[in-house]
C-alpha positions as CSV (number, residue, x, y, z in Angstrom):
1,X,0.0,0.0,0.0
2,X,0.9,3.4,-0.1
3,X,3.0,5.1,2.4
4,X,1.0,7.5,3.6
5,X,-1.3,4.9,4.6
6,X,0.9,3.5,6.8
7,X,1.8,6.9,8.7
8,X,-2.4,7.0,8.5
9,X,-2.7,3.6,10.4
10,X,0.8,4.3,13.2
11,X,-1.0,7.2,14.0
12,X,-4.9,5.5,14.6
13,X,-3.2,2.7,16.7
14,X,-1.5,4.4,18.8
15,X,-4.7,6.2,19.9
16,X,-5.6,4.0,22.9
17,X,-8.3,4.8,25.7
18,X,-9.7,2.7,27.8
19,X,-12.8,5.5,30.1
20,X,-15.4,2.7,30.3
21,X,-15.8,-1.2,31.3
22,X,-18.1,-3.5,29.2
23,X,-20.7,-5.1,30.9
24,X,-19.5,-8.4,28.8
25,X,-16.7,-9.9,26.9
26,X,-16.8,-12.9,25.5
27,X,-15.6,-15.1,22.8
28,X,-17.7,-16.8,20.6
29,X,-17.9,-19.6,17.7
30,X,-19.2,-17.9,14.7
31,X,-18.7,-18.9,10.9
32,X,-15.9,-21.4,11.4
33,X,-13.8,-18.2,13.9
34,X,-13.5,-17.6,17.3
35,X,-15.2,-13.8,17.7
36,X,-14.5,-11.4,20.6
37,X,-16.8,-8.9,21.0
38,X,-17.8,-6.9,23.9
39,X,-20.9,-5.2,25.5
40,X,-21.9,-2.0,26.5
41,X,-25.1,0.3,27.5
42,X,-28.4,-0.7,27.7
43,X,-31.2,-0.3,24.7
44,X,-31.3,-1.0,20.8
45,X,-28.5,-3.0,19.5
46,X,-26.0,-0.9,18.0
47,X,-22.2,-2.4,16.1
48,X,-19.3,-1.1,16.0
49,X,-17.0,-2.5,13.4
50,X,-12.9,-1.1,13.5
51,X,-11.0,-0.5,10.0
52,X,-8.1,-2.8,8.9
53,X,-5.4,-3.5,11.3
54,X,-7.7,-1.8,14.3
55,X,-9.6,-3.5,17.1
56,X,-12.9,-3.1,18.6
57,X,-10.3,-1.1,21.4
58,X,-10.6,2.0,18.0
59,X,-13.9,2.7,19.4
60,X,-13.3,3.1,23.1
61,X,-13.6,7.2,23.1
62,X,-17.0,6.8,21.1
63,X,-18.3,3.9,23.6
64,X,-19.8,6.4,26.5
65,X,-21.3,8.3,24.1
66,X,-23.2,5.6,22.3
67,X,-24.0,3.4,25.8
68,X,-25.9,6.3,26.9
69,X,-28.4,5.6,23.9
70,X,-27.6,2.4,23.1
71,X,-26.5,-1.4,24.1
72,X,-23.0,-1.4,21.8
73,X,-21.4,-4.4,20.6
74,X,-17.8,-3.5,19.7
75,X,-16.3,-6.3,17.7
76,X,-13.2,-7.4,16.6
77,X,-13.5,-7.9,13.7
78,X,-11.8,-11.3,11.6
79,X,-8.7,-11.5,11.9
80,X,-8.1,-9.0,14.6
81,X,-7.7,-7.9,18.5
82,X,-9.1,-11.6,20.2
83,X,-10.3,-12.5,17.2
84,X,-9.3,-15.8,15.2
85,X,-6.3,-14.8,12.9
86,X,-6.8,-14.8,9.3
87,X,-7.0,-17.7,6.8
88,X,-6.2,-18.0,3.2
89,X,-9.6,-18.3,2.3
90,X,-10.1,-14.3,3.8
91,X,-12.8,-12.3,2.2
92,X,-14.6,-9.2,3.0
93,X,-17.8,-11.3,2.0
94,X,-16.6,-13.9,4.8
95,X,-16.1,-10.9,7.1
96,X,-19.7,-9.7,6.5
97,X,-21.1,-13.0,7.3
98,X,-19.4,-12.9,10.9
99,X,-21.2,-10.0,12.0
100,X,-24.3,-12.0,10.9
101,X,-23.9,-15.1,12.4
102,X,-23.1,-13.4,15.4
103,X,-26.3,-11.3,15.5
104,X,-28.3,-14.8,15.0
105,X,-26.2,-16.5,18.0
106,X,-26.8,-13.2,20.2
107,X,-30.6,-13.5,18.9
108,X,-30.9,-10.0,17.7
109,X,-32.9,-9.5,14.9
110,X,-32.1,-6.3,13.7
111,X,-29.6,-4.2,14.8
112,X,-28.1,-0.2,14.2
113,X,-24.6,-0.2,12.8
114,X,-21.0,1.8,11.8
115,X,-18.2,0.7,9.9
116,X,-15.1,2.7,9.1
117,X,-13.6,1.5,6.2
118,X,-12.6,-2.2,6.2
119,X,-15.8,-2.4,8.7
120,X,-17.4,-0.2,6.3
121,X,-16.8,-3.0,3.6
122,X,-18.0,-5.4,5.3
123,X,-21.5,-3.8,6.5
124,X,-22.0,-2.7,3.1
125,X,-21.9,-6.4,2.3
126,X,-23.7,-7.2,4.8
127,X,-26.8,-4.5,4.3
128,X,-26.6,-5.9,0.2
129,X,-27.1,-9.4,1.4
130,X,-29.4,-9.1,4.5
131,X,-31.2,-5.6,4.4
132,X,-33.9,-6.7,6.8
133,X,-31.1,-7.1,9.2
134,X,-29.8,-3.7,9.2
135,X,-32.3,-0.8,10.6
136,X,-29.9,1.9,9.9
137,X,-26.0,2.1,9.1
138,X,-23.3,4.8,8.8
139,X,-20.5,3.9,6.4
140,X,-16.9,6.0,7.0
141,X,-14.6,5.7,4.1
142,X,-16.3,3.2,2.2
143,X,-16.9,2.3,-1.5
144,X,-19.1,-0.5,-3.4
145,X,-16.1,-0.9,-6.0
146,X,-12.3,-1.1,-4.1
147,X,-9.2,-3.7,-4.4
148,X,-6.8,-3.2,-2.1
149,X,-4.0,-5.1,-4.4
150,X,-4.1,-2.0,-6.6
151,X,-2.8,0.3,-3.7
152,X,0.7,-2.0,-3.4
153,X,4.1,0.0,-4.4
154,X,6.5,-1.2,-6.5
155,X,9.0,-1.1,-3.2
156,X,6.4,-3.2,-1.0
157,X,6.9,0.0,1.2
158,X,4.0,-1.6,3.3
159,X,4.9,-5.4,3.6
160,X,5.6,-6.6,7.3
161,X,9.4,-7.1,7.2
162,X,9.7,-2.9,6.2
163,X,7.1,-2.0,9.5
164,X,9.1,0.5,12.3
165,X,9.5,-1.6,15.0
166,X,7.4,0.7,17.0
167,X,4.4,0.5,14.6
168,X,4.7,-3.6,15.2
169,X,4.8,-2.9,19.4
170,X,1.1,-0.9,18.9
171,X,-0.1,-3.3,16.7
172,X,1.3,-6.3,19.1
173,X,-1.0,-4.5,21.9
174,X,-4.2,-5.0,20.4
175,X,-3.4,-8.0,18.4
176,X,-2.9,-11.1,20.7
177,X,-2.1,-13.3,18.3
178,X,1.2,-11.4,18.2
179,X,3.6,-11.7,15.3
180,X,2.2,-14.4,13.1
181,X,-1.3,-12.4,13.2
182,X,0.2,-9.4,12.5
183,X,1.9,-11.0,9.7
184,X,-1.3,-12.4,8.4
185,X,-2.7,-8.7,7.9
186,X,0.0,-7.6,5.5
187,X,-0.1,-10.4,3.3
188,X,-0.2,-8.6,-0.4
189,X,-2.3,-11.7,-1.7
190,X,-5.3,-11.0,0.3
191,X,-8.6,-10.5,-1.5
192,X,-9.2,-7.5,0.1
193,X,-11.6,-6.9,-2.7
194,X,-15.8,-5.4,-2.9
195,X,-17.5,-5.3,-6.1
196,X,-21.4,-4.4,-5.5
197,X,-23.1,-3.1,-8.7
198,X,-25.2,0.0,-8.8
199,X,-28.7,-2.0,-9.6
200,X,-28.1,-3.9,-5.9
201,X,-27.3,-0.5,-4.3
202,X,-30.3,1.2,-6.0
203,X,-32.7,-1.8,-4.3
204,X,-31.0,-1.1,-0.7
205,X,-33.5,0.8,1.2
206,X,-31.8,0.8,4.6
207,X,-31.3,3.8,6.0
208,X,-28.2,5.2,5.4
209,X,-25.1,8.0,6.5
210,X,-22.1,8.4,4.3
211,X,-19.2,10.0,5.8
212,X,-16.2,10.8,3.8
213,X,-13.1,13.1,4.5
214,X,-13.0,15.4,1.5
215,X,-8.9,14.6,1.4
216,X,-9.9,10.7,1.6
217,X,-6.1,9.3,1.0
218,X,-7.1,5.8,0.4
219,X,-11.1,6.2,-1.2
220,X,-10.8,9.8,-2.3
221,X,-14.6,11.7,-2.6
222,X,-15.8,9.4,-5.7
223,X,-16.6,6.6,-4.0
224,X,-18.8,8.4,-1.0
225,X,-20.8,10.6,-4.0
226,X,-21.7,7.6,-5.9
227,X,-23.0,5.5,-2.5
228,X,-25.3,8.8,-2.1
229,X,-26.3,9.0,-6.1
230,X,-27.5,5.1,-5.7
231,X,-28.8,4.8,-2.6
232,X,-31.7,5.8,-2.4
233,X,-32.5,6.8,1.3
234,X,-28.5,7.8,1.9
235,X,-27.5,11.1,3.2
236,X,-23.9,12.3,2.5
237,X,-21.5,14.2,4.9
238,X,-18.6,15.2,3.3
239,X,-16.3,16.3,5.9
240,X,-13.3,19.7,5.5
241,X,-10.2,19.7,6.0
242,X,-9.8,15.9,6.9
243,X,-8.4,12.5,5.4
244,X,-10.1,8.7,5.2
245,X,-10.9,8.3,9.0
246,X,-12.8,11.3,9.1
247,X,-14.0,11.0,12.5
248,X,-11.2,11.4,15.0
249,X,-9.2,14.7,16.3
250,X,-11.5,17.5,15.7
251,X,-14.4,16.3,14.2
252,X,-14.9,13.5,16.8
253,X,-16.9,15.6,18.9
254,X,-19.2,16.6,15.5
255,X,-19.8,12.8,14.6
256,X,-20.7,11.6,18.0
257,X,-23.4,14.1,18.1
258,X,-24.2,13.8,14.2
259,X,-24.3,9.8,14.5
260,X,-26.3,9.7,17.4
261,X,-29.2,12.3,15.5
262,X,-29.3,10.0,13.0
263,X,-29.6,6.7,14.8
264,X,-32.4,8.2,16.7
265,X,-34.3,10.7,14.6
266,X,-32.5,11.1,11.2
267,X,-32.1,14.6,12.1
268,X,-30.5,16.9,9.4
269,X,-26.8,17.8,10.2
């Protein structure tokens, strides 16, 4: 992948907090993987699904915010945190059909949801495939059309063996599978691919928030205006000043309150 992206993802791991206790972790069998997921709040299910090379720890400075509203699941998400490490067979297709088989073991039938980019992947997948699961969903840096083979230098800049040692120390803190999992993430043969067509978006009636920095480095602004054009009950927050996670530093404060409107009114912004 590109450099930048991996001064992008030093700078998001390294962004730990830990203000509030879950009410439950656990581990569970789901889809051939060992899931860890935890709990917290009380009231309509809401998930929280972490970008590539995160954990469900990402989301630990937006947790009291949503528990007040809501009962959260933060998940880790295949492949990382306490999760099962990744397999050869990996797809974001597979990914999406985690969260659902662990919505039908937790018996929730329908459930409120956020995905920042590799999360946002795989709950775009997942609303395509099982709308009537899905009661609203904000997508962060997402697109229906994205390999992530065609962001690998020449160099292999971003292949495991040229990581700072002190990016591979954050990532061995939320990552206990240590070394071989971490590993597992930057394999360059993944198939870190999406492809949803524009007839399958058009039929997706879910609610919907698109958030997109309007300097996305990895997405750029394309992706987030065609999502809007094609969905049909989208809205689309394009956010100033700000790269692919568009919902940190100084706009964190904007989205918690934004995101929380939405989930509960579908206020305007």
């Amino acid at each position: 992948m590109k450099k930048y992206l991996m001064i992008l993802l030093m700078a998001l791991i390294s962004r730990h907090s830990f203000g509030q206790s879950p009410i439950k972790t656990e581990t569970i069998n789901v889809n051939g993987i060992d899931m860890y997921y935890e709990v917290y709040g009380r009231g309509e299910p809401l998930f929280l699904l972490h970008g590539w090379t995160q954990s469900s720890q990402f989301w630990s400075e937006f947790i009291p915010t949503y528990a007040e509203h809501f009962k959260v699941h933060a998940i880790d998400l295949r492949g990382h945190g306490k999760t099962s490490q990744l397999t050869d067979d990996f797809t974001i297709k597979k990914a999406s059909e985690d969260v659902l088989k662990l919505m039908d073991k937790l018996k929730i039938e329908k459930a409120k949801a956020i995905g920042l980019s590799f999360g946002g992947l795989a709950l775009l997948e997942l609303a395509v495939s099982n709308p009537e699961r899905l009661e609203s969903i904000i997508l962060i840096g997402t697109s229906h059309s994205y390999d992530g083979g065609e962001n690998t230098d020449l160099d292999n800049a971003f292949s495991y063996e040229n990581l700072p040692e002190s990016f591979i120390k954050e990532l061995k803190k939320i990552h206990f599978g240590g070394e071989s999992q971490i590993k597992k993430l930057f394999n360059p043969n993944l198939n870190y691919r999406i492809n949803i067509d524009d007839e399958d978006l058009k039929s997706l009636k879910t609610k919907t928030l698109i958030v997109n920095g309007d300097h996305d480095e990895i997405m750029g602004i394309t992706p987030a205006i065609t999502l809007h054009e094609n969905l049909p009950n989208s809205e689309l927050w394009i956010v100033p000043n700000t790269g692919h996670v568009a919902i940190i530093g100084a706009n964190q404060g904007s989205f918690l309150v934004n995101s929380v409107q939405f989930f509960l009114n579908g206020s305007e912004k």
